[in-house]
C-alpha positions in Angstrom: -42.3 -19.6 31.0 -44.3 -20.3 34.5 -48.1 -20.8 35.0 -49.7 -19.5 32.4 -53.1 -17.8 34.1 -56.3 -16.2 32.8 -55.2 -13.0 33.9 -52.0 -12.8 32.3 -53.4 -14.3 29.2 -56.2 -11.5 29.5 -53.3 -8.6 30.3 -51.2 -10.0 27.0 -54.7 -8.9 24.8 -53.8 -5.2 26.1 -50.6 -4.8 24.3 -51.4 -5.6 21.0 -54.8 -3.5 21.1 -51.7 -0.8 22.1 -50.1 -1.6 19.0 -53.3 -2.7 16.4 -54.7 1.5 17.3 -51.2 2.7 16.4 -50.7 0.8 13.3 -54.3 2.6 12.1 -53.2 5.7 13.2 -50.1 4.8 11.2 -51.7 4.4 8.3 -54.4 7.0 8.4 -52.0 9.4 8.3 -49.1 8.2 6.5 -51.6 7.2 3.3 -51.1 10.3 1.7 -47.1 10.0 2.2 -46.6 6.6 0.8 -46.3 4.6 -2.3 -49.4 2.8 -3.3 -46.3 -0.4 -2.6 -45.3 1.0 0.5 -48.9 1.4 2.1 -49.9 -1.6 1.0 -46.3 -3.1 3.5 -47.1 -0.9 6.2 -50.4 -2.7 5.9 -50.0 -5.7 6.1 -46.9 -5.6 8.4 -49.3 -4.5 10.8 -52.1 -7.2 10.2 -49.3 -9.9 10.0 -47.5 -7.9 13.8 -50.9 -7.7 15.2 -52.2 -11.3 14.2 -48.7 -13.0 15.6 -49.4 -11.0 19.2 -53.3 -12.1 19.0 -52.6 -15.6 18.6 -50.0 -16.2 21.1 -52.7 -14.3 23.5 -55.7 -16.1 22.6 -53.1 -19.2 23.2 -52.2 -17.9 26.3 -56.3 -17.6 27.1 -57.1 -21.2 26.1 -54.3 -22.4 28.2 -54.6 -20.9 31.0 -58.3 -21.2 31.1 -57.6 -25.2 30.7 -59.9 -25.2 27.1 -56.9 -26.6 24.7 -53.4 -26.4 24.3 -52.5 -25.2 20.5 -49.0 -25.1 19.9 -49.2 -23.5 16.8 -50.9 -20.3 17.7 -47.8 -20.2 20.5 -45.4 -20.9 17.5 -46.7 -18.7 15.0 -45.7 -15.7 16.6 -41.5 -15.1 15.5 -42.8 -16.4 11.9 -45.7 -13.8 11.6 -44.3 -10.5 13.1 -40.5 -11.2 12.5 -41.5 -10.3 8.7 -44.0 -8.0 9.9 -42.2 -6.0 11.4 -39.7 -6.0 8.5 -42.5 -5.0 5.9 -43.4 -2.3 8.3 -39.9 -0.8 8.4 -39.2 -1.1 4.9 -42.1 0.7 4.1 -41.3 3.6 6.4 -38.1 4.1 5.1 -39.7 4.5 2.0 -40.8 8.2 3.7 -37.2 9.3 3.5 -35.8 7.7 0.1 -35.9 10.0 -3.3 -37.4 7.5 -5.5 -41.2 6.4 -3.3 -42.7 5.4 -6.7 -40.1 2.6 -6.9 -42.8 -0.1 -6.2 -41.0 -2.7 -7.9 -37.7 -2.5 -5.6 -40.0 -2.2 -2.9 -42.0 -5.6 -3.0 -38.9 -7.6 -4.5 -36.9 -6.7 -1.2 -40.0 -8.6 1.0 -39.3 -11.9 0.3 -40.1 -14.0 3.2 -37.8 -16.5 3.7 -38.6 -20.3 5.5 -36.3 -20.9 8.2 -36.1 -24.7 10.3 -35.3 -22.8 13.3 -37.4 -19.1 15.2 -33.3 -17.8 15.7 -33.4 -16.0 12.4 -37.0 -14.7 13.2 -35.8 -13.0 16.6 -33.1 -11.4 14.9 -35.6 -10.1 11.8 -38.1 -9.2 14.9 -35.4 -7.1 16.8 -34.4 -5.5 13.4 -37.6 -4.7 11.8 -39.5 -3.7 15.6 -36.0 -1.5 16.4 -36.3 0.0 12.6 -39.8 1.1 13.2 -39.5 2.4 16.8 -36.8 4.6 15.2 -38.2 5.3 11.9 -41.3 7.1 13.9 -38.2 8.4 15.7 -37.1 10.0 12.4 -40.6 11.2 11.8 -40.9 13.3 15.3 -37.1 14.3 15.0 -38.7 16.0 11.3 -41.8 17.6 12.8 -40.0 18.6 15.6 -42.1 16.9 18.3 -40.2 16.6 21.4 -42.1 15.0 23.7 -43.1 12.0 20.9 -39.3 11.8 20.5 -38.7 10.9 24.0 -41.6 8.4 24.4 -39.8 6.3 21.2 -36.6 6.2 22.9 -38.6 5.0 26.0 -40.6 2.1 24.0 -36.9 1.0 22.3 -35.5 0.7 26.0 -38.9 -1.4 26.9 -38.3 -3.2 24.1 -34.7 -4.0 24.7 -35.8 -5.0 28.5 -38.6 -7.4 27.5 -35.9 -9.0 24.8 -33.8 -9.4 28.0 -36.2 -10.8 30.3 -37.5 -13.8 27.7 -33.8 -14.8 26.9 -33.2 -14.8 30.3 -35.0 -18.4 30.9 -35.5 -17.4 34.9 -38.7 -18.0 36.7 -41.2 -15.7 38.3 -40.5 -12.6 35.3 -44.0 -13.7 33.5 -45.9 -10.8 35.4 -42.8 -7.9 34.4 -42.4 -9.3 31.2 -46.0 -8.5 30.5 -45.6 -4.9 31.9 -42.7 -4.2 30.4 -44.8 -5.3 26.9 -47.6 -3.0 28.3 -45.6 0.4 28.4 -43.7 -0.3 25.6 -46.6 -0.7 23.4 -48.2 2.4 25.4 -45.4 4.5 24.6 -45.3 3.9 21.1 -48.8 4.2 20.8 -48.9 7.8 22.8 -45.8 8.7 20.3 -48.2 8.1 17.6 -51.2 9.8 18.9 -49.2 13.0 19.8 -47.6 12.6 16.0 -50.9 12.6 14.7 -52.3 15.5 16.6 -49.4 17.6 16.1 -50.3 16.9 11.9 -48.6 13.8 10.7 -52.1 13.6 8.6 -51.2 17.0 6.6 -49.4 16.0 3.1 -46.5 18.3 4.3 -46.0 17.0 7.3 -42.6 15.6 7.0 -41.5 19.0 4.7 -38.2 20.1 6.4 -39.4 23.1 8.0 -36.9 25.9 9.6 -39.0 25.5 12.9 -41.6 24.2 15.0 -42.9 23.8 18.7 -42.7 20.5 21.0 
């Protein structure tokens, strides 16, 4: 990573504000839908997603400000939304198995495991962040929302390009790594919103309906 400055500390907060309103819109409207089990993951997938992002921000702040250098807010962020992200996806799965009530199956496939190295944490981040971009997917593709649709697919290619630009070590990609963040989280968020105006809140919602408009 190169200088680290107030500003792009500041701009990193933006993101994960993105993400923390979607997550309650999440879960506004998806608490009717869920398992007492499966709510409970999406909940605190979200808080353990949003405190990851917060802490390498607030990091980012103190480090660029020239306050304190605390490595472990700047480590904590594979270990915290790696499983996250995981919990989060499980739990919206849960939307589209037969058996919801199964809370048993449900918490025993959480486990978090300890790992030496953050390797095995990017790969559970890229699976559990992918399986929640396209389990919203699944949600618009069954309310028929169009528009929503094509703002997830735009978020996963975001995604995809910020995975690129941090693995790809060069210099000077700080500032468009941070964008790239930016409208990924802004498209997922604007996915949600339109998902939750169109009547995600409604406890039929995700009924398999013969039609519908964009």
């Amino acid at each position: 990573m190169g200088e680290i400055t107030v500003l792009m500390a500041l701009m990193d907060f933006i993101p994960v504000l993105l993400f923390f309103i979607a997550a309650i819109i999440l879960q506004k409207d998806l608490y009717n839908k869920l398992s007492k089990a499966g709510f409970a993951l999406l909940a605190a997938g979200s808080i353990m997603v949003f405190t990851g992002g917060f802490y390498k921000a607030f990091w980012k702040l103190l480090y660029g400000a020239g306050i304190a250098d605390v490595p472990a807010m700047d480590n904590a962020l594979f270990p915290l939304q790696a499983p996250g992200f995981i919990l989060m996806f499980i739990a919206l799965v849960t939307l589209f198995t037969k058996r919801r009530g199964d809370q048993a199956g449900i918490v025993s496939a959480t486990t978090v495991p300890v790992f030496a190295s953050n390797l095995p944490f990017i790969i559970l981040q890229v699976i559990g962040s992918s399986g929640v971009i396209w389990s919203v997917f699944a949600i618009a593709a069954r309310m028929r929302q169009k528009i929503a649709m094509v703002l997830l697919v735009l978020g996963f290619i975001a995604m995809l390009a910020m995975g690129y630009l941090g693995s790809s070590g060069g210099t000077g990609t700080d500032w468009i790594e941070q964008t790239v963040n930016l409208l990924s989280q802004g498209f997922f968020l604007t996915a949600v919103w339109l998902l939750s105006r169109a009547g995600l809140g409604k406890a039929d919602a995700l009924a398999k309906k013969g039609g519908g408009k964009n």
